[in-house]
N, C-alpha and C positions, 0 to 999 in steps of 0.2 A: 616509287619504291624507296624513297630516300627517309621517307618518315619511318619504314620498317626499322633500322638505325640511327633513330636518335636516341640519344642517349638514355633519357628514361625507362623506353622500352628497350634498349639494349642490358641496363642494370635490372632490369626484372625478367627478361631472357634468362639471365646469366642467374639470378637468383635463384628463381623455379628449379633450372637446370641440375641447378646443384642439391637442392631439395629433391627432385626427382633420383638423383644418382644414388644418395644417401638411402632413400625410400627401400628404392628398387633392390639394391644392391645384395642384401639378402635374406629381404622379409618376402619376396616374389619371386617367380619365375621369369619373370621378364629381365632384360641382359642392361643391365647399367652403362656396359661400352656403344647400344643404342643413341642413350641419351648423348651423351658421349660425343658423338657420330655427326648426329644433329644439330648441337653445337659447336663445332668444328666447322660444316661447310655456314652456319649463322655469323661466325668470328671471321671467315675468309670474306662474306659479304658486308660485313663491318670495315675491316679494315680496306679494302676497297672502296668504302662510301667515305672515310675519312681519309684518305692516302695526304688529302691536303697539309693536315694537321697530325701524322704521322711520324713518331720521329726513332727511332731506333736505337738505342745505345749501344755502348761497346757493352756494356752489360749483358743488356738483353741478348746479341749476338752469341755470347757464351753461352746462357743460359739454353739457347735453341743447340746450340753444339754438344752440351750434354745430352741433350734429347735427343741428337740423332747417333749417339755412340754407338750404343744398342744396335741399332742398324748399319752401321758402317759397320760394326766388328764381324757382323754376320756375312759383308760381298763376298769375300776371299770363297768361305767353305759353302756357298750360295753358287758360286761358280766352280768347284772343282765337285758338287752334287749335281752336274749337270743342269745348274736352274733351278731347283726344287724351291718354289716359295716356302716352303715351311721355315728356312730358316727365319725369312725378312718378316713374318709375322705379327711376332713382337715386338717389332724395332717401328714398323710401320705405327703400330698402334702408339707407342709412345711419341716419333716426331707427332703424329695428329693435334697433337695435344698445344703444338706451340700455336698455330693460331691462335688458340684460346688465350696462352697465356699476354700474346703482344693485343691484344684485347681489352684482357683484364687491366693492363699498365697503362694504357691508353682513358680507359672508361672511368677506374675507380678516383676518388678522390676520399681524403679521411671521411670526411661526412658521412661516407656510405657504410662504413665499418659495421654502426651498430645493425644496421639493417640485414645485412648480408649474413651479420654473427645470427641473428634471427631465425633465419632461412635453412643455415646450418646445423642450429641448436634443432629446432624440430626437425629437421630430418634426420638425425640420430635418434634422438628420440622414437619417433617412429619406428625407425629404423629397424631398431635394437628390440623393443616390446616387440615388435611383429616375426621378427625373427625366433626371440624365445617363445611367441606363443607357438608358433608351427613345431620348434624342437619338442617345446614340450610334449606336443600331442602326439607328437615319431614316438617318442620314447615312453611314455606314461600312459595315453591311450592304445596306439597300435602296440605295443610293446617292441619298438626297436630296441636293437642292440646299443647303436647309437646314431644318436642326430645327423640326419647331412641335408637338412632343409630344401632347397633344390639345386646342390652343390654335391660337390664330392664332400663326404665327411671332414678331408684335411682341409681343403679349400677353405669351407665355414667353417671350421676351428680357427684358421688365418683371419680373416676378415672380421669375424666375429670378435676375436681380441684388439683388431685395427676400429673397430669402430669405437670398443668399449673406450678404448685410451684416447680415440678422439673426443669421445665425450667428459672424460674424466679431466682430459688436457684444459678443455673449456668451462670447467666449473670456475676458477678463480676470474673474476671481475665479471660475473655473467649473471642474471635476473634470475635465474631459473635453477639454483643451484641443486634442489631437489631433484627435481624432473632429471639433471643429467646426471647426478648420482645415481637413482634409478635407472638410465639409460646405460650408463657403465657397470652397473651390476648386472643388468638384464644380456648386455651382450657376454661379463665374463662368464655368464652360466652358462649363457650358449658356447660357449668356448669348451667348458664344463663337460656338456653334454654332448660334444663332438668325440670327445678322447682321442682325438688331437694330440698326442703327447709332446709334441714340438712347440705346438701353438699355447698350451697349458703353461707348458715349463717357461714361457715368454712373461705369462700375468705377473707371479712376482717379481721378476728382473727389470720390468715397464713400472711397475709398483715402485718400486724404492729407488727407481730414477726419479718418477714423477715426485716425489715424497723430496726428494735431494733437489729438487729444482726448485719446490714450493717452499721447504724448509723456513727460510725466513717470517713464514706468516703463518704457517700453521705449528709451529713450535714444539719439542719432543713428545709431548703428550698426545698429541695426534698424529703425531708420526707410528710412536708406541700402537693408541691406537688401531689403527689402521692394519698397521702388522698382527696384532693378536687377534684382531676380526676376518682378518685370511686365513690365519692357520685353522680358526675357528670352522671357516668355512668347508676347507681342506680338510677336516678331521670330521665334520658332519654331514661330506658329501661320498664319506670313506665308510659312514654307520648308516646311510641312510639310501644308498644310491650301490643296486650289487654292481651294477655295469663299471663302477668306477672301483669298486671292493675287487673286482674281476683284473681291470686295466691295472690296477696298482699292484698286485699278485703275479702278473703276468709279467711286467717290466723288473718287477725284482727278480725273478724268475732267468728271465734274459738276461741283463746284466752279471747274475751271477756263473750262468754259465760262457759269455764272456769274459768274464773272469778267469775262467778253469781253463780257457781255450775249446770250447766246443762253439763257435761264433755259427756252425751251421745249426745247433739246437736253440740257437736264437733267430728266429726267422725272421725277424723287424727289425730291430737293433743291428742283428747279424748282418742281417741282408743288404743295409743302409753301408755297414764298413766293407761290405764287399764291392756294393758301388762305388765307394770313394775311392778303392784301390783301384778297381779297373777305369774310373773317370782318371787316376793319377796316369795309369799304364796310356789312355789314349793322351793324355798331355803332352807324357814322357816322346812317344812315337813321333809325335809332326809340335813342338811347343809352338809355335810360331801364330798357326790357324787352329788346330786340333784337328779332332777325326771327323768324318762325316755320321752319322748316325748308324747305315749299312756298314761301315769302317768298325765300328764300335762296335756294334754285335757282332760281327767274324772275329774280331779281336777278342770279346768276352768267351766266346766258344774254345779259342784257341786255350784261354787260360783255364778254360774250365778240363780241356784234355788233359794239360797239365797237371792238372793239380791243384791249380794255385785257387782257385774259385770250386765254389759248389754247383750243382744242378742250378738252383734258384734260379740264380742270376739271368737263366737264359729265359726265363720267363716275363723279363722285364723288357718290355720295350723300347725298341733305340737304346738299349741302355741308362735311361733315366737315370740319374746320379743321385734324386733326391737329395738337393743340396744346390744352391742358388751359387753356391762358389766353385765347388766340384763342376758343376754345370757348363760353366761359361769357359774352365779352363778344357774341360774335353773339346768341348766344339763351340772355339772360338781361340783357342793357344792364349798367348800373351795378349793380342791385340783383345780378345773376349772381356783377359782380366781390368786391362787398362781401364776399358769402356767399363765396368763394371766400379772401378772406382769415382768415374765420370758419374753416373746415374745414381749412385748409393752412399756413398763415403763425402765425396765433396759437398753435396745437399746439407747432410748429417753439419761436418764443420762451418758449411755457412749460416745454418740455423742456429747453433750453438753463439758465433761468435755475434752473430747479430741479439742472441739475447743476452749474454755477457756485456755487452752494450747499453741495453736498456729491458732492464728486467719488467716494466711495463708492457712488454711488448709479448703481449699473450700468444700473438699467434706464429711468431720466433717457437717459444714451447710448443707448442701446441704439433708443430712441422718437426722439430726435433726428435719429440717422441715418437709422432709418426713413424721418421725413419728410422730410430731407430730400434723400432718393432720390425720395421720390415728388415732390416741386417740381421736379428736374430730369428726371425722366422726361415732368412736365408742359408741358415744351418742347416737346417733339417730337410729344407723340401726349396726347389726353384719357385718362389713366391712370383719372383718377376720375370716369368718364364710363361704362364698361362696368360693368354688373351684378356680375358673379363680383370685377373689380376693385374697385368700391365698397364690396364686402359685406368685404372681405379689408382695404381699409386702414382702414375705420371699425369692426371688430370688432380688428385688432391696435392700435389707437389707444386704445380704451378697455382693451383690458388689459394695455398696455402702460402707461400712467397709475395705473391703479390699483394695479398692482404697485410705482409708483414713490412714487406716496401711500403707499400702506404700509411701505415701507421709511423715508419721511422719517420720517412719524410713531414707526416703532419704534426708527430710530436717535436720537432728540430727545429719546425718552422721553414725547413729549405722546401718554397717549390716546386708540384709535382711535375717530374721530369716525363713529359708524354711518351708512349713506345716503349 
């Protein structure tokens, strides 16, 4: 059994793996937190086959502490729901993920970088072509309204911009810089094609981040560029595309009657600021844990007697807050938010300062932007709140770190520190 874990075959484990998740993730039907799964109990049999040479840092120890925030924020309101797993969920799904990563710190050494970038460049690729071909055919041959490939519509609008910017992340010092241009386009359409309006409104703000982080080497003209071939895109996806002529009429529509104060003749828009009030009003009630879910709907009912909410609202399940921040303060209080800046915000700053450091260090960017797509996706809808989502940003988080640790260490010359 010991040859199943040596290393080679553990670095091509881990590679496929990751290629498979990329694949899968949302050009198929098939669930990515699978793969996921599989490798998770492969990393716990790894790191039992080396415990010898196993070394754990005070690093790494943090690192798995963010990972399990998520879950710890959730015992408190996990036991005062009488038990109800639904909270532990997605806290579960993201510690899974640490085996992987004290795996990954253990296995890689720089030498494997290019390889792995390999692995990962075509599976976005993929990825992304496969996904837009399937929108495509939702929307142009069946005639949908709009794309949701085999996702919720919002879902793949999210993902769908998460993959594009991870391919876009990876153009600079990469072989294939067409291929992943194409792959970043292919996924913003499908973003496109979701009407998504959260997930949309993310491409140019990830745009002009990436565009600020590359700045140095692609120089105002292609920064200009880039910008006029968006707007471009944006204005011939406005002439040429009703569903989006539709989406865009519709949100003006809304806004403007939030505007006036009629927020219930805005049923989307609207209906999102009435979650965030009544996610505030369950904060307000218990800040400490939040409300249980049942807690939250008798509380939304109440306010709806009042007054203070419309019908809508009770049509929303558990109260959903549609909102990653709203979310975690209803049910989960303080400790929710804490954990919350544990798994999102601190990530974000480590990736920054680590590429403030060495601007070589592609996959520093590459993790930064990641995250912080997923904090603006966290506006509008609990990006890290869904299953398949959870298992997907806390497994590219830890291998997106670890590739980044590896490179600092092999460009410094310090050492790969095992564990």
């Amino acid at each position: 059994m010991s040859g199943v874990f040596v290393r080679d075959r553990a670095l091509m484990v881990n590679q496929w793996a990751l290629w498979l998740v990329l694949v899968t993730l949302i050009a198929t039907p098939l669930r990515s937190q699978a793969v996921v799964a599989v490798l998770m109990l492969y990393a716990i049999g790894y790191l039992v086959a080396h415990r010898a040479t196993l070394r754990v840092t005070r690093f790494d120890w943090a690192v798995v502490g963010l990972l399990s925030l998520l879950l710890l924020s959730r015992v408190p309101i996990f036991v005062i729901d009488d038990y109800s797993s639904r909270y532990l969920s997605p806290g579960f799904h993201m510690i899974a993920v640490a085996p992987i990563y004290l795996m990954l710190r253990h296995l890689l050494v720089p030498v494997d970088l290019r390889h792995v970038r390999g692995f990962m460049e075509w599976g976005l690729i993929i990825g992304t072509l496969g996904a837009l071909a399937v929108a495509l055919y939702q929307t142009q041959v069946l005639g949908a309204y709009r794309a949701d490939g085999f996702l919720f519509s919002i879902n793949l609008g999210y993902l769908s911009c998460a993959m594009a910017f991870l391919a876009a992340s990876l153009i600079r010092g990469s072989h294939r810089k067409t291929w992943l241009l194409i792959a970043a386009l292919a996924g913003a359409i499908t973003c496109l094609l979701t009407l998504a309006r959260g997930a949309i409104l993310a491409v140019p703000l990830l745009l002009i981040l990436l565009l600020l982080l590359n700045a140095d080497r692609l120089g105002w003209k292609a920064i200009t560029a880039s910008f006029v071939a968006l707007v471009s895109l944006a204005l011939v996806s406005y002439a040429t595309l009703p569903a989006v002529e539709r989406r865009v009429d519709y949100s003006i529509a809304e806004f403007t009657n939030i505007a006036q104060g009629d927020i219930g003749a805005a049923v989307s828009s609207g209906g999102r600021l009435q979650l965030w009030a009544a996610a505030s009003d369950a904060f307000m009630e218990r800040p400490l844990v939040g409300l249980t879910y049942d807690e939250r709907e008798a509380r939304i009912a109440e306010l709806v007697e009042q007054g203070v909410l419309t019908d809508w609202v009770l049509g929303v399940g558990r109260g959903h807050a549609h909102s990653q921040y709203f979310e975690m303060a209803a049910t989960g209080g303080v400790l929710g938010l804490l954990a919350l800046l544990g798994y999102l915000v601190a990530p974000g700053i480590y990736h920054w300062r680590l590429y403030r450091r060495d601007r070589s260090n592609a996959w520093a960017q590459v993790a930064l932007v990641f995250t912080v797509g997923f904090a603006i996706y966290g506006l509008t809808e609990a990006a890290i709140h869904h299953e398949m989502m959870t298992t997907f940003y806390a497994y590219m988080q830890v291998m997106l770190l670890a590739l980044a640790l590896c490179h600092r260490y092999g460009a410094v010359g310090v050492p790969e520190r095992r564990g």
